[in-house]
C-alpha positions in Angstrom: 81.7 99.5 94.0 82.7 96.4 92.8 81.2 92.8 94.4 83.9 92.2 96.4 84.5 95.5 97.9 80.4 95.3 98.9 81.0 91.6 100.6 84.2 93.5 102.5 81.6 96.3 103.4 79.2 93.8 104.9 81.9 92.4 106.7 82.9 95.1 108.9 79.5 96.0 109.0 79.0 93.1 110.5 81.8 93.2 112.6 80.6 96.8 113.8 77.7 95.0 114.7 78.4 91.9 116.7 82.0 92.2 117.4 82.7 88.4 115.9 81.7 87.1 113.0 81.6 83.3 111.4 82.6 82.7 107.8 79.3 79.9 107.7 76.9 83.3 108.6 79.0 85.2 106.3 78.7 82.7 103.2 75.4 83.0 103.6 74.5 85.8 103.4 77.2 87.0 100.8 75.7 83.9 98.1 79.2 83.0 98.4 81.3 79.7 99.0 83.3 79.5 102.4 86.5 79.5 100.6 85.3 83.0 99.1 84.8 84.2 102.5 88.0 83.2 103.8 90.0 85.2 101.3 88.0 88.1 102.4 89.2 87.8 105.6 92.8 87.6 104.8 92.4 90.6 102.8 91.2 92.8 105.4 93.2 91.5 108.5 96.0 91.9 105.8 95.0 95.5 106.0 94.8 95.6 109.8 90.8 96.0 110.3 90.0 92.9 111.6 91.6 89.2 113.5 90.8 86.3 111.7 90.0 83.4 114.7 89.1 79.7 114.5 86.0 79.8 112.2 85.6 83.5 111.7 87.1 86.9 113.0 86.6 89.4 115.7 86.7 93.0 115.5 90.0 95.0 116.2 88.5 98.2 117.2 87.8 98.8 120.4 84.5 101.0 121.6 86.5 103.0 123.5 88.4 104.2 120.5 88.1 105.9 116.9 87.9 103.7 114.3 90.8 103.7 111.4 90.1 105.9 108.5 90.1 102.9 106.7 87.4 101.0 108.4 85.5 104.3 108.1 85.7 104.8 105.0 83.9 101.1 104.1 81.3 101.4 106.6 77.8 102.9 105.5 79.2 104.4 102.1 75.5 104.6 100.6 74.0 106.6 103.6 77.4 109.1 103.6 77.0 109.5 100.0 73.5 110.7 100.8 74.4 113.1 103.5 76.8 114.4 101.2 74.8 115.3 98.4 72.1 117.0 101.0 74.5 118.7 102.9 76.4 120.1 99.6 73.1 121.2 98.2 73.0 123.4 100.8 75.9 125.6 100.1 75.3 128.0 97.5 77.5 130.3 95.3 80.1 132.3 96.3 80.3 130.7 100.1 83.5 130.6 101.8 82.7 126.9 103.2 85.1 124.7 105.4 85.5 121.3 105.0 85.9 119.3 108.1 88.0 115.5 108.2 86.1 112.5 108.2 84.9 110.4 105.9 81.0 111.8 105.8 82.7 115.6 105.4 84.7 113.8 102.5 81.7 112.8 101.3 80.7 116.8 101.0 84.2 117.2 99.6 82.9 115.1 96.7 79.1 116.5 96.3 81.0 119.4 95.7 83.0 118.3 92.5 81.7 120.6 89.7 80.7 123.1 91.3 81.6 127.0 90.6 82.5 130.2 92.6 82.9 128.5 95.8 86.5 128.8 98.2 86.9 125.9 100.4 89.4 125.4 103.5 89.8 121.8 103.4 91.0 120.2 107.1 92.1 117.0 105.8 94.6 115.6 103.1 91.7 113.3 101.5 89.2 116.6 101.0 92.2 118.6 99.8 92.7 115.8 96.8 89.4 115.3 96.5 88.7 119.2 95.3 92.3 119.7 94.3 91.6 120.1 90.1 88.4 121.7 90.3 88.7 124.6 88.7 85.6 126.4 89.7 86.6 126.0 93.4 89.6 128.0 95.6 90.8 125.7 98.0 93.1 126.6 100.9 94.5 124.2 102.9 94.5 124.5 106.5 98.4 123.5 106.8 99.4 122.4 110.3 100.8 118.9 111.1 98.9 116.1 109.5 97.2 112.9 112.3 99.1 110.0 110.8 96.3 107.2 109.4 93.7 110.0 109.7 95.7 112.7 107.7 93.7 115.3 109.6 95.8 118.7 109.8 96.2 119.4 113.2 98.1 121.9 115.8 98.3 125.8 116.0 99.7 126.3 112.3 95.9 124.9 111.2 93.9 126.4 113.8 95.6 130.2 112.4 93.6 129.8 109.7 90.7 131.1 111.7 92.7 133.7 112.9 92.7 135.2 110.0 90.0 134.3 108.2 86.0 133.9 108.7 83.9 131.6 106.9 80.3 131.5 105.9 79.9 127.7 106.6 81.7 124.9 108.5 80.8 121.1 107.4 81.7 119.3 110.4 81.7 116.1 111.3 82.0 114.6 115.1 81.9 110.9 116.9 79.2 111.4 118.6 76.0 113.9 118.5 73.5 113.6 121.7 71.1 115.9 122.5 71.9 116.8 126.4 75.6 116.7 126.4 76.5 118.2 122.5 79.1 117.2 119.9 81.8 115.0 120.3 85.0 113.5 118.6 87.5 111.1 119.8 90.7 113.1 119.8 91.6 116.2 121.6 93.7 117.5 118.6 91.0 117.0 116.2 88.8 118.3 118.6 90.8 122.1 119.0 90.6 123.0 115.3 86.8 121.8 115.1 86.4 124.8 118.2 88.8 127.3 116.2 86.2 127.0 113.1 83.3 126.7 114.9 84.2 130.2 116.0 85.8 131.2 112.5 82.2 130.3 110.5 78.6 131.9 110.8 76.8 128.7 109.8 77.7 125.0 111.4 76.3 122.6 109.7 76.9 118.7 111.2 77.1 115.5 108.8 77.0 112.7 110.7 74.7 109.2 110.4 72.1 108.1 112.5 74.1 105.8 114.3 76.0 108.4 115.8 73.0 110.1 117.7 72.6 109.7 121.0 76.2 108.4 121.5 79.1 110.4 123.4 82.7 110.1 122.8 86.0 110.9 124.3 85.9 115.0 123.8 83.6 117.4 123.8 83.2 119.9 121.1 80.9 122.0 122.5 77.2 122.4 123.0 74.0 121.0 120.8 73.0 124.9 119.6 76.4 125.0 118.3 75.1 122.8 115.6 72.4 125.0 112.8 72.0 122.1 110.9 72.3 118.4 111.2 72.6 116.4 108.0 71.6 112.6 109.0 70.7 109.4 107.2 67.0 107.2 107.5 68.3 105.1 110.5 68.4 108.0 112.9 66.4 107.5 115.6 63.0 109.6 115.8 63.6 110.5 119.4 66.9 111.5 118.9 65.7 113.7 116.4 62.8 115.3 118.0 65.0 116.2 120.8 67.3 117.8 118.8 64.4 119.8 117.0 63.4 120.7 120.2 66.8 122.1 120.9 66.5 123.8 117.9 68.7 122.4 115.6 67.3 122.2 112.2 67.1 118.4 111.0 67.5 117.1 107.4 67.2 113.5 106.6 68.6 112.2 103.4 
């Protein structure tokens, strides 16, 4: 990652954070002149994920609602590289493995670059690229209509698949993960193919980081034992944890 694109990380970080940012608190803490900090922030409201306002910027992502892929995809990259490395070390040979959208399952996607005798379903453009010329890998795509900006397939063409076929492991990823009232996602589409391979795999296991524990989203994906494995990062919260232990859900920090 180059400097820049870890300043722009920290600034929607940030923004994630607070909501509004200055470009004086940003200078500072980037080592970097104002001026810097201002071509940062036409940059990235250039790209839609943020409004630049007198002094700073504010955050254009609502609570209510998903984040872009985009801003995803630069938020926490260290932590979802971590869960992905854990979470592909625990797919062995010769598993029929389903990759879920996101950008923490893409990060599984890319853990799994290299690796031999394995046939992935990938539910997302990005994962299908991702695995696309590995040779030791079969990959079907889940084909459907593709969610425009999340290029998630979506619709009853992708959720046949699972008609048809059944899968040792599902990677999933959700919005939200909280102990009493399950998984979660943001959008009902998304939501339906998550259900038609959680009942198409043996195995679920759920990346997600530790900010997303405790917190509910717009649709439920289904209950917390639906989940055999959760793949998290060092910021999860211990008593988020040791109720999801308790539930029996086996925990692995990375």
């Amino acid at each position: 990652m180059s400097v820049q694109q870890q300043r722009h990380q920290g600034i929607l970080e940030a923004l994630q954070g607070q909501g509004r940012v200055s470009v004086a608190a940003l200078a500072a803490r980037a080592g970097v002149s104002e001026m810097t900090v201002r071509r940062d922030l036409e940059l990235l409201e250039g790209e839609g994920l943020l409004l630049r306002v007198h002094g700073g910027a504010v955050s254009t992502i609502s609570g209510s609602y998903e984040p872009p892929f985009a801003v995803r995809a630069r938020l926490g990259s260290e932590a979802k590289t971590r869960i992905g490395t854990a979470a592909a070390a625990l797919i062995g040979a010769n598993e029929t493995v389903v990759i879920d959208a996101g950008t923490t399952a893409l990060a599984v996607a890319r853990a799994l670059r290299g690796r031999r005798q394995l046939t992935v379903c990938a539910l997302s453009v990005p994962a299908l690229a991702e695995l696309g010329d590995e040779p030791g890998i079969r990959l079907i795509a889940a084909g459907g209509d593709v969610r425009a900006g999340e290029q998630s397939f979506v619709g009853p063409l992708a959720e046949r698949v699972f008609d048809d076929f059944r899968f040792d492991t599902f990677v999933l990823s959700v919005g939200g993960f909280d102990p009493e009232h399950g998984l979660t996602d943001f959008n009902p589409d998304d939501v339906r193919l998550k259900q038609a391979a959680i009942r198409g795999s043996r195995r679920r296991i759920v990346v997600a980081e530790g900010a997303k524990l405790g917190r509910i989203t717009f649709a439920r994906i289904g209950a917390t034992p639906l989940a055999d494995v959760l793949v998290t990062d060092g910021e999860a919260a211990e008593d988020q944890l040791s109720a999801l232990r308790a539930a029996g859900v086996n925990v692995v920090v990375a």
